[in-house]
C-alpha positions as CSV (number, residue, x, y, z in Angstrom):
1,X,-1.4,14.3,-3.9
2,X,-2.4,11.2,-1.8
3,X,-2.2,7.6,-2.9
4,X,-5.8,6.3,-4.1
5,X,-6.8,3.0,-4.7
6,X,-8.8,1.1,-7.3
7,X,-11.8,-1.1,-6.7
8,X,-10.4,-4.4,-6.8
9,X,-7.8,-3.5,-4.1
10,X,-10.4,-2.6,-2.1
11,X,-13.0,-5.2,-2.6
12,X,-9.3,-7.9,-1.4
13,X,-9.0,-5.8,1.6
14,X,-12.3,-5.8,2.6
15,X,-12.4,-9.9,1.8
16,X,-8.8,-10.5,3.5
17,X,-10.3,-8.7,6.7
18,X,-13.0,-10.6,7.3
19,X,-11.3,-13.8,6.4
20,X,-8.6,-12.9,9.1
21,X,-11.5,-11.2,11.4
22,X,-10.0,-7.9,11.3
23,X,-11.8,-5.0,12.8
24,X,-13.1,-2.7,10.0
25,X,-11.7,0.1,11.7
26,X,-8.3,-1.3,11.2
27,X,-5.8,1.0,8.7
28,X,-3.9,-0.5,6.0
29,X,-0.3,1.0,6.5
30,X,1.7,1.3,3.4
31,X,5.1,1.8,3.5
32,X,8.6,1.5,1.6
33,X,11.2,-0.5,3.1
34,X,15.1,-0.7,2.1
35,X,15.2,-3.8,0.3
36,X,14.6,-6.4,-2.9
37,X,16.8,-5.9,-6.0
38,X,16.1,-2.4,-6.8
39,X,17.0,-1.1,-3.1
40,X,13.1,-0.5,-2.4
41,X,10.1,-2.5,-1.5
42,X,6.7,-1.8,-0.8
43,X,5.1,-2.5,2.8
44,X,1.6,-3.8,3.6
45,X,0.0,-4.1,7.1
46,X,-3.1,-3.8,9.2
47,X,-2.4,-1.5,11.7
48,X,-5.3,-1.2,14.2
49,X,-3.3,0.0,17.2
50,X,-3.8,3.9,17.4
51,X,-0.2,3.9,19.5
52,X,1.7,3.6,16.6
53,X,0.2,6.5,14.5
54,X,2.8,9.4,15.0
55,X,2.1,13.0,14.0
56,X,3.8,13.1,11.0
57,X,1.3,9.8,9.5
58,X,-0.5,10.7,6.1
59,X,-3.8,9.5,6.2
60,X,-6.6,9.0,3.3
61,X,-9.4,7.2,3.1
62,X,-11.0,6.1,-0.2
63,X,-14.0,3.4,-1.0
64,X,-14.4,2.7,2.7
65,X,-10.3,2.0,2.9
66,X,-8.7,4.2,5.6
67,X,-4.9,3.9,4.0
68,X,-2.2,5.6,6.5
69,X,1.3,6.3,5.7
70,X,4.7,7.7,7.4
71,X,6.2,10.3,5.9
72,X,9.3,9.2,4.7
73,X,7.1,6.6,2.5
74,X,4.7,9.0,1.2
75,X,7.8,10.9,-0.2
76,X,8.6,7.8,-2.2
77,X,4.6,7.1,-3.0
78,X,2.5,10.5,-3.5
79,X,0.5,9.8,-6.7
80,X,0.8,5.9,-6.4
81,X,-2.2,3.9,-7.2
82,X,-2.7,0.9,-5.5
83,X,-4.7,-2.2,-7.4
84,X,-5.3,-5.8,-6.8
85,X,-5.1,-8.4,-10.4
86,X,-5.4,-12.3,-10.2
87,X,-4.7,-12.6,-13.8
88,X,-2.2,-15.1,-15.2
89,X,1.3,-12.8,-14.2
90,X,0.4,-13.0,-11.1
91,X,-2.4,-12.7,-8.3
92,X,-1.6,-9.7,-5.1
93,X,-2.1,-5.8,-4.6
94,X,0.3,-4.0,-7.4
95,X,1.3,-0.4,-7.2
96,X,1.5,1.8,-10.2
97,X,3.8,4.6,-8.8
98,X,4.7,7.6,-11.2
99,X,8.0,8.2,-9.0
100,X,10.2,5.1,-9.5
101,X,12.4,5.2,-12.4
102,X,13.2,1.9,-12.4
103,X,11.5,-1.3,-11.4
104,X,12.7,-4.9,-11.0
105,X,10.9,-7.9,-13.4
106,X,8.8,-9.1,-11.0
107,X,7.9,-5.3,-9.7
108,X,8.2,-6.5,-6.1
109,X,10.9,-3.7,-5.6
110,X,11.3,-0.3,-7.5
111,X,14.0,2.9,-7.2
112,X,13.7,6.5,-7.3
């Protein structure tokens, strides 16, 4: 399994790097961090510094998105989906992830 992403999310990415004059070549490191009310929280960074890439890194790449992940996060997010909605609950990048049992209300932070 990997973690894929929808059109939307990448259509923001692409429109938040050149905004913020990102290289193209840049990844988009997602993670999971200990945190928010559920005791996980979702990560999101540019990472264009091939030092920090380790071995163990997952990487995909999907509609022109090179996504990379530890790991210890992919554990947590094999299968997840991430999207991007500016609807009326909210505008940002959302994950639909089949492993967490349990989100909060504002699914900023989820548990497995």
């Amino acid at each position: 399994m990997s973690i894929s992403i929808t059109e939307r999310a990448a259509a923001r990415i692409k429109k938040i790097r050149k905004e913020q004059q990102i290289a193209d070549d840049a990844k988009l490191r997602v993670g999971v961090v200990s945190g928010g009310c559920s005791g996980l929280t979702y990560d999101l960074e540019f990472d264009s510094a091939p030092e920090s890439a380790t071995e163990e890194d997952q990487e995909f790449e999907e509609k022109g998105i090179k996504l990379v992940c530890d790991m210890r996060s992919f554990l947590y997010l094999s299968g997840t989906k991430l999207d991007y909605t500016d609807g009326l609950n909210g505008e940002g990048f959302h994950f639909h992830n089949p492993n967490a049992n349990r989100t909060c209300s504002c699914g900023e932070s989820f548990s497995i």
